[in-house]
C-alpha positions as a LaTeX table, in Angstrom:
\begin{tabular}{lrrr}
\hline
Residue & $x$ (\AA) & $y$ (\AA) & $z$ (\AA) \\
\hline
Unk1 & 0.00 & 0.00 & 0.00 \\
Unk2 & 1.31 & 3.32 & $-1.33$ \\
Unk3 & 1.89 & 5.95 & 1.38 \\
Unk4 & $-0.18$ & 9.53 & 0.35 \\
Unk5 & 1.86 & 12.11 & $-0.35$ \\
Unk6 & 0.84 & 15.71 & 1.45 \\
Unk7 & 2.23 & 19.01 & 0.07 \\
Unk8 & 3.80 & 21.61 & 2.57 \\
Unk9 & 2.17 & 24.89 & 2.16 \\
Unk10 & 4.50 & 26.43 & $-0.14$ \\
Unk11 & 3.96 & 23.48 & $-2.66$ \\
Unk12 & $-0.19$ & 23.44 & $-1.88$ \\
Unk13 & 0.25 & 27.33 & $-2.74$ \\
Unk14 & 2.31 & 26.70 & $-6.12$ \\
Unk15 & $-0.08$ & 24.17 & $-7.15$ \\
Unk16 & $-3.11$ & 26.22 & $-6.87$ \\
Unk17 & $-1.72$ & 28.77 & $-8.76$ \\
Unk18 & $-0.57$ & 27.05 & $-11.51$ \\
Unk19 & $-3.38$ & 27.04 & $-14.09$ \\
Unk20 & $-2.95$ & 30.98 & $-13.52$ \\
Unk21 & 0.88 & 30.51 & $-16.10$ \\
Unk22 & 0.94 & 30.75 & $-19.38$ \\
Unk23 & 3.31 & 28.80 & $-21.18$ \\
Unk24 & 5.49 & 31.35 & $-23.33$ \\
Unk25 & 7.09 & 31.03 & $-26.78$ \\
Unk26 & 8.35 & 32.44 & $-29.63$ \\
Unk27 & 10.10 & 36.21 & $-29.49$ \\
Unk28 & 8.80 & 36.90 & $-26.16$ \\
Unk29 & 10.51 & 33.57 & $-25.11$ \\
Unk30 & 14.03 & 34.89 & $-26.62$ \\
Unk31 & 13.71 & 38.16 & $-25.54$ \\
Unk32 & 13.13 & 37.68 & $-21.56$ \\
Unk33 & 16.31 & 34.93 & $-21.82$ \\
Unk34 & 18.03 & 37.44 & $-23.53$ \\
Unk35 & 17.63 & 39.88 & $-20.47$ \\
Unk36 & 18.08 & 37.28 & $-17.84$ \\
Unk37 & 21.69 & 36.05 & $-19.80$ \\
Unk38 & 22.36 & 39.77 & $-19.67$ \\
Unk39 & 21.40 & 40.00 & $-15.95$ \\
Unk40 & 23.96 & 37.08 & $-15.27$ \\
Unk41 & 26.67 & 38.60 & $-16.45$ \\
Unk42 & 29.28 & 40.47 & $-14.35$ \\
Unk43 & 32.57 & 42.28 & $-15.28$ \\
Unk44 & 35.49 & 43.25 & $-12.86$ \\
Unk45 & 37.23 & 46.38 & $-13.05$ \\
Unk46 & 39.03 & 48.62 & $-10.85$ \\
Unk47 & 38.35 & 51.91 & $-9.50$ \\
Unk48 & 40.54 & 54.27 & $-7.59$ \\
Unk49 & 38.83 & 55.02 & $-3.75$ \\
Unk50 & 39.95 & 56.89 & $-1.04$ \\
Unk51 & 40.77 & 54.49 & 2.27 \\
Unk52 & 38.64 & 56.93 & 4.47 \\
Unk53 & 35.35 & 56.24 & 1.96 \\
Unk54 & 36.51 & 52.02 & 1.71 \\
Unk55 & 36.67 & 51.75 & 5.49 \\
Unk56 & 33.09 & 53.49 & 5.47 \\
Unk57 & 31.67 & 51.12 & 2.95 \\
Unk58 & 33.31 & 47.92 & 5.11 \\
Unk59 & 31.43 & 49.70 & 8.12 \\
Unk60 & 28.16 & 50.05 & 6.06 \\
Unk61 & 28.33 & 46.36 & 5.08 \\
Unk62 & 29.40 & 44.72 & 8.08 \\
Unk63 & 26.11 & 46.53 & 9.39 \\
Unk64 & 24.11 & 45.27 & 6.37 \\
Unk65 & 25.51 & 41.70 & 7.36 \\
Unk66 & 26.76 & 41.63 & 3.00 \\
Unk67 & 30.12 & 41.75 & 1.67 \\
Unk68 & 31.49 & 45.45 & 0.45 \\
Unk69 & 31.88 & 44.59 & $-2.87$ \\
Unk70 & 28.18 & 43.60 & $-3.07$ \\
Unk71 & 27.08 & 47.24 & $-1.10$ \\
Unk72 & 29.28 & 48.94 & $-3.77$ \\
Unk73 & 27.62 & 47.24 & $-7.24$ \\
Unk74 & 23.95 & 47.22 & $-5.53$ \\
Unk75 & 24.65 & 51.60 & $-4.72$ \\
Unk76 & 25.90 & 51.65 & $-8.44$ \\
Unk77 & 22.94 & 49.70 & $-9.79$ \\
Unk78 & 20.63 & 52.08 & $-7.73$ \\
Unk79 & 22.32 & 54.94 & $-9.27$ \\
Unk80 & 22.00 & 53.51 & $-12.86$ \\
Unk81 & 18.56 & 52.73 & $-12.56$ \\
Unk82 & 17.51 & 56.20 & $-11.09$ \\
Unk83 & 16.52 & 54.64 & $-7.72$ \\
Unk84 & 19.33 & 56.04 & $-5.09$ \\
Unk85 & 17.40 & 57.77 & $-3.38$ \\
Unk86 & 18.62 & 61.68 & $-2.10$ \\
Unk87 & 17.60 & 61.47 & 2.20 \\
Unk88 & 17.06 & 65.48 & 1.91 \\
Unk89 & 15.02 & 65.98 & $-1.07$ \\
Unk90 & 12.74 & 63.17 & 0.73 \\
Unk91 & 12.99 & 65.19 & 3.73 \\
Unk92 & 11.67 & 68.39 & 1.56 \\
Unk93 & 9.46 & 66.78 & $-0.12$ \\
Unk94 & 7.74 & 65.72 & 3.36 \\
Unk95 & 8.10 & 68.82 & 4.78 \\
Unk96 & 6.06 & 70.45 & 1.39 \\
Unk97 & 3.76 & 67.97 & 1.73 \\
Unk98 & 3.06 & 68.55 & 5.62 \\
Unk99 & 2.89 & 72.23 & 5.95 \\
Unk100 & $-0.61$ & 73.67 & 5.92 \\
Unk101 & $-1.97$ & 76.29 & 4.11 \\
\hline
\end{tabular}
């Protein structure tokens, strides 16, 4: 007599939503491997920094629990990708939005 299998509730959740994929094919198929094979790549180079701003970023990391290398291409991509985000204009832009007429 066979044993019944039971799911855990991460594989119960992925089997009720799987009628909700769509297979995909075709360009569409090509194109998002495309960006993933692009995503996957990685190139080293070197950059000049000042020991005062590297012993900062070690600080930073060690606090973020990730290595400094990783702190340093993940503040890059932020930059790249318009999404490092300026602390004051937040602050002004909370401040405009909080004052009262």
């Amino acid at each position: 007599m066979k044993k019944k299998m039971t799911l855990n509730p991460l594989e119960t959740a992925i089997e009720s939503e799987s009628r909700r994929f769509v297979p995909i094919g075709g360009r569409r198929r090509k194109r998002i491997e495309e960006i993933l094979e692009n995503t996957r790549k990685t190139r080293n180079i070197n950059i000049r920094i000042s020991e005062m701003d590297l012993a900062q970023l070690k600080q930073r990391s060690e606090a973020e629990g990730i290595p400094y290398q990783t702190l340093i291409s993940s503040v890059l991509h932020k930059y790249v990708r318009n999404r490092l985000v300026d602390e004051k204009e937040i602050l002004k832009s909370i401040k405009l939005l909080t004052q009262s007429d």
